[in-house]
N, C-alpha and C positions, 0 to 999 in steps of 0.2 A: 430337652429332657434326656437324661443319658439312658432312662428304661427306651428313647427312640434310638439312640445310639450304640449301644451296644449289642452284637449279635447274642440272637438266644444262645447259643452255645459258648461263650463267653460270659454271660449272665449263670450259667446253670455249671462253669467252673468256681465261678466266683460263691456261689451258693454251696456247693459244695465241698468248698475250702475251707469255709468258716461254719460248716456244719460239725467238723471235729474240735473237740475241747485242745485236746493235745496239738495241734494248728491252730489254732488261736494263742497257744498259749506260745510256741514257738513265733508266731508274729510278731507278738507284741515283748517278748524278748529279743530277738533282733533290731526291731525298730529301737531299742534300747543302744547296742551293744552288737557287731557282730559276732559271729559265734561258727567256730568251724563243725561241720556234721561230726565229728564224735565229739565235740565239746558238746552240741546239742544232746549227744546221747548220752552224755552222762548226766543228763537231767533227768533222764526219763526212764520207768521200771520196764523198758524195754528194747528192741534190740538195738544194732548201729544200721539194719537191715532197713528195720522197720518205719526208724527216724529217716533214716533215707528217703523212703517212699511219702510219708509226708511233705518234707521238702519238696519233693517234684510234683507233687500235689500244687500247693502252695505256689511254684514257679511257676507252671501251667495257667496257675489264675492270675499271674506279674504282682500275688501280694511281695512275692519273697525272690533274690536275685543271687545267683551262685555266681561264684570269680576262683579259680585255680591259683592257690600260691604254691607253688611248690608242690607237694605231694596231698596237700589239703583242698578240701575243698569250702570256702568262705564261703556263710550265707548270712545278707544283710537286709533288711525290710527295702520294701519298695512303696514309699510314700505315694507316691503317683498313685500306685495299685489299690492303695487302702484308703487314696480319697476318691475314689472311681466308686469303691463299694461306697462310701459315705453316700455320694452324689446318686447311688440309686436308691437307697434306702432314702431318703430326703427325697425324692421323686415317689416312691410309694407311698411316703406319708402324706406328700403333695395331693397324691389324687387320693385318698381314703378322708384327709379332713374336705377335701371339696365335695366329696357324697354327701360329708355327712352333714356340709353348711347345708346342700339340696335339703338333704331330708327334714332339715329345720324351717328351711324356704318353706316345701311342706306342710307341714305339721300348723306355722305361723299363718299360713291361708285357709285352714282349715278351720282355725280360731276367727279369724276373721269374718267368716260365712256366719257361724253361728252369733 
């Protein structure tokens, strides 16, 4: 299960990455399309500062990967990163439907008695 695999602190960047709309929305345009940091900013009603600190957000948790061309700085999705979260989100829902087969386990013994 990668919720065994992956450290909590690793877990709780990755959580917190795709807790902002605006990184999310940068992910999933890079996984498109790379996009240099002020290409990125000029997406967004806000600064080339700000989109920055997102990015390093997002690179902290390997959704997102910077590369130096030149005076730019490239940032491209990191598939690997964004099937890591998939694979824990698919592990939380692993263990939430096996409670709730239990609780039906449950429920169906209790029908039974009566």
């Amino acid at each position: 299960m990668v919720v065994e695999t992956l450290r909590q602190d690793e877990v709780d960047r990755l959580f917190q990455a795709l807790a902002d709309a605006t990184r999310r929305d940068i992910v999933a345009r890079v996984l498109v399309a790379e996009y240099s940091v002020s290409g990125l900013a000029e997406q967004y009603d806000m600064s080339f500062a700000a989109v920055q600190k997102h990015v390093a957000v997002l690179e902290r948790a390997s959704l997102v990967s910077k590369e130096k061309r030149g005076r730019e700085q490239i940032v491209r999705g990191e598939v690997d990163g964004v099937q890591r979260a998939r694979r824990l989100l698919d592990d939380y829902e692993r263990i939430w439907r096996q409670r709730v087969d239990r609780i039906e386990d449950i429920l169906g013994e209790d029908e039974d008695r009566t």
